[in-house]
N, C-alpha and C positions, 0 to 999 in steps of 0.2 A: 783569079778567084782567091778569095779571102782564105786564110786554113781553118778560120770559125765556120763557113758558108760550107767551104767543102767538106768539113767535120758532121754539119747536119745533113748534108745528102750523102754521106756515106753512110750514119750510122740512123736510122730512124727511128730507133731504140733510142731507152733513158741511156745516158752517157755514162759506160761502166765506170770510168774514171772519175766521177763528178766529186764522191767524198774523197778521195785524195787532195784531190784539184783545189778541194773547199780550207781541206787543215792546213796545205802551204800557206793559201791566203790566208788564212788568220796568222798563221806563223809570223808573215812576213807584214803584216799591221802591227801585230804586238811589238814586234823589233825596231816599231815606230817610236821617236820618242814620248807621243803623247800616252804608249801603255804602260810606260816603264813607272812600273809602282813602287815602296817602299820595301823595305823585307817587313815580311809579318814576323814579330817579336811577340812574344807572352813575357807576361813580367807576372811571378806570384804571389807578390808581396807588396804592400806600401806601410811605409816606416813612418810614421809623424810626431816629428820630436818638440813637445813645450815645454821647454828646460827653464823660461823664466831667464833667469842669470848664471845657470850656471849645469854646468856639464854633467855625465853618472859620476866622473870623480872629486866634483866638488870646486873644477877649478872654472872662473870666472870665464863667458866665452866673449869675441870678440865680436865689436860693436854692433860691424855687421847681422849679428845673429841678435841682437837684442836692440833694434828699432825697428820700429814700423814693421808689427807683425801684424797678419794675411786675418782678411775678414773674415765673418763667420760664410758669406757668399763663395771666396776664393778657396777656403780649404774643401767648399762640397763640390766645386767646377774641379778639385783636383781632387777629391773621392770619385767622381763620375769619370776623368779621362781614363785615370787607374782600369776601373773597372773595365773599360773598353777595347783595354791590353790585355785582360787575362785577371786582373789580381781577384782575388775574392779572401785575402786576407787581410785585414789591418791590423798592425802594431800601433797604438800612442804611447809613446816615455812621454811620461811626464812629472815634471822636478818640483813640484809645488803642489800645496791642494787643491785639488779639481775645482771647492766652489770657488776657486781664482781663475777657472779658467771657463765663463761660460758657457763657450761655445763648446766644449767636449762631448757634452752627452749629446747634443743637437746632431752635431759632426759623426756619432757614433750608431746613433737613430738612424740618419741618414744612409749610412751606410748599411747597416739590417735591413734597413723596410726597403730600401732603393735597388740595392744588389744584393740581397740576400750573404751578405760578408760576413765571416767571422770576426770576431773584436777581439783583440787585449788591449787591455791598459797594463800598461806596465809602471808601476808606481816607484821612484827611486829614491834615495836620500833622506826617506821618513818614514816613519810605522804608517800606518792605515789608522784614519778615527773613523767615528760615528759618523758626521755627514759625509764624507765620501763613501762611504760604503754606503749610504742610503739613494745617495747620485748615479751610483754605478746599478743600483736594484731598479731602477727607472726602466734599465737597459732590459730587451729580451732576452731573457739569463741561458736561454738553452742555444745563444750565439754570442753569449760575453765570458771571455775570460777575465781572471785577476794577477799578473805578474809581480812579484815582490821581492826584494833584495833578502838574499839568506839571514841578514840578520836582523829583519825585520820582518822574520815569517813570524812570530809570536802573535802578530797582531792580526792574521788572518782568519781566528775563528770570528769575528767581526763580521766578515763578508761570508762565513763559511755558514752562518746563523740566519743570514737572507737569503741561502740556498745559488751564495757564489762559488763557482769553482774558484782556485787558486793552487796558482803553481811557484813553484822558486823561481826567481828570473835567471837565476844567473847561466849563464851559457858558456861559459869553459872556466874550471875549474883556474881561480885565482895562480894555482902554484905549477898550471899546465904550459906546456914550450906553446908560442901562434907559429902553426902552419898558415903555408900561403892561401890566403882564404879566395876564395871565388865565386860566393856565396852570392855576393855581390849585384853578378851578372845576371839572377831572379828577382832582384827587387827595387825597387825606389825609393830612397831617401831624403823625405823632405824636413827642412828647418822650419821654425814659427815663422822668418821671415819671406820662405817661399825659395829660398835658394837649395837647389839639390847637392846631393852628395854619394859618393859611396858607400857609405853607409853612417850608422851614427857612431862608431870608432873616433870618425876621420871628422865631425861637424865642426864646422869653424875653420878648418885647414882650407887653406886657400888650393892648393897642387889638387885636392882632393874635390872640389868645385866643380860641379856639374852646367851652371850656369842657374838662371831664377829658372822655375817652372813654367813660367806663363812666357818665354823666349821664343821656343822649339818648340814641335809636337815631342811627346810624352817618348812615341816609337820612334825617333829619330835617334832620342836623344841616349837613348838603350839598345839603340841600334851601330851609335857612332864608335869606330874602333880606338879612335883617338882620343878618347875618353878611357879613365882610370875604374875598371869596372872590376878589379880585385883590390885586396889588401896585402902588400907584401909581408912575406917570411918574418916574425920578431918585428912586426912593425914599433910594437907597445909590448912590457908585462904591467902594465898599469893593473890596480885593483876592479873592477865589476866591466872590463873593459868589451868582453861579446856580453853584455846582460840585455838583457829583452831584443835579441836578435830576433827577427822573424823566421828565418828558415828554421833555425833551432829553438825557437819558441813551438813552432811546430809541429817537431820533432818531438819533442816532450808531448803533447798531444797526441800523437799517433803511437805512441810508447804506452800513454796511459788507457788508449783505447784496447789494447792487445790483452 
């Protein structure tokens, strides 16, 4: 006799053991490899750098970073995977005036109406005029921020007159020692041409290369350990070198909230 058979003529009762009996077997399916899943990663940040030609310190970036940059389609498929990981923040640097860059306010729209995201722009290397600050007033103001280089805060009553917020970009004080940052491992770094990074410290450094965006899924790739997800100790004392970081873009926000 079967010990399933003799199991129901002994017990003619529900079988006291059945939910134990039941968690093994899932146990031992899940241990399958068709359940073995990814790790869930949150990422709370996406960084989007349009530098145009050239870097926060003014130096020229490498080829790679200034060809064939990402459509207005491929920067919102990478506002949407973003979102899908966690972020609800965005950062844009951008090195140039906005009306050079039209797809930003689209990309920034997108991101409000789509995900409910908070925005900065982080503006570098210029004062703020009239039409960008009228471009940036498009945006819905009680989810846009305005980022601007210390020494081009003079120019923010500009945006402050179209009822923009604005903050200082800069993020560690010029004459401050870099600890080893780790910031990193919160957020996503992407270039105009679609290649990721550690952050925008490092854009253009090859060692510091995440691979293109559209390669890997998003959580793999912030998921994988072999990947450079901090910034070493004294990496750089370069000038505006953490400016429009996102954790610490942040951080200024939740400062000014208090």
């Amino acid at each position: 006799m079967s010990s399933r058979k003799r199991w129901q003529e002994i017990y003619q009762e529900e079988n006291p053991f059945a939910l134990p009996q039941a968690i093994m077997r899932g146990l031992e399916e899940c241990g399958k490899e068709e359940c073995i899943q990814e790790p869930q990663i949150k990422v709370e940040y996406l960084w989007m750098h349009l530098p145009g030609e050239f870097d926060v310190n003014g130096c020229q970036l490498p080829a790679q970073e200034r060809q064939a940059p990402l459509s207005l389609d491929e920067w919102l498929d990478i506002i949407d995977e973003s979102a899908s990981v966690g972020v609800r923040t965005l950062i844009v640097s951008i090195g140039r005036p906005i009306s050079e860059h039209p797809y930003l306010v689209t990309m920034a729209d997108w991101a409000q109406v789509s995900h409910d995201m908070l925005v900065g722009i982080h503006l570098y290397g210029r004062p703020l005029c009239d039409e960008d600050a009228e471009l940036i007033a498009k945006l819905d103001l009680s989810k846009t921020r305005l980022f601007i280089d210390g020494e081009y805060l003079y120019s923010a009553r500009i945006a402050e007159n179209l009822g923009i917020r604005v903050y200082n970009a800069e993020g560690i004080n010029d004459e401050a020692r870099s600890p080893r940052c780790e910031l990193p491992s919160r957020m996503t770094c992407v270039g105009q041409t679609g290649n990721m990074y550690t952050c925008g410290l490092v854009l253009g450094k090859e060692q510091y290369r995440f691979g293109h965006f559209f390669e890997r899924k998003l959580s793999s790739v912030m998921a994988d350990t072999n990947l450079p997800h901090s910034i070493p100790e004294e990496l750089t004392n370069v000038k505006h070198r953490c400016n429009g970081c996102p954790p610490l873009m942040a951080q200024k926000l939740r400062d000014d909230a208090v």
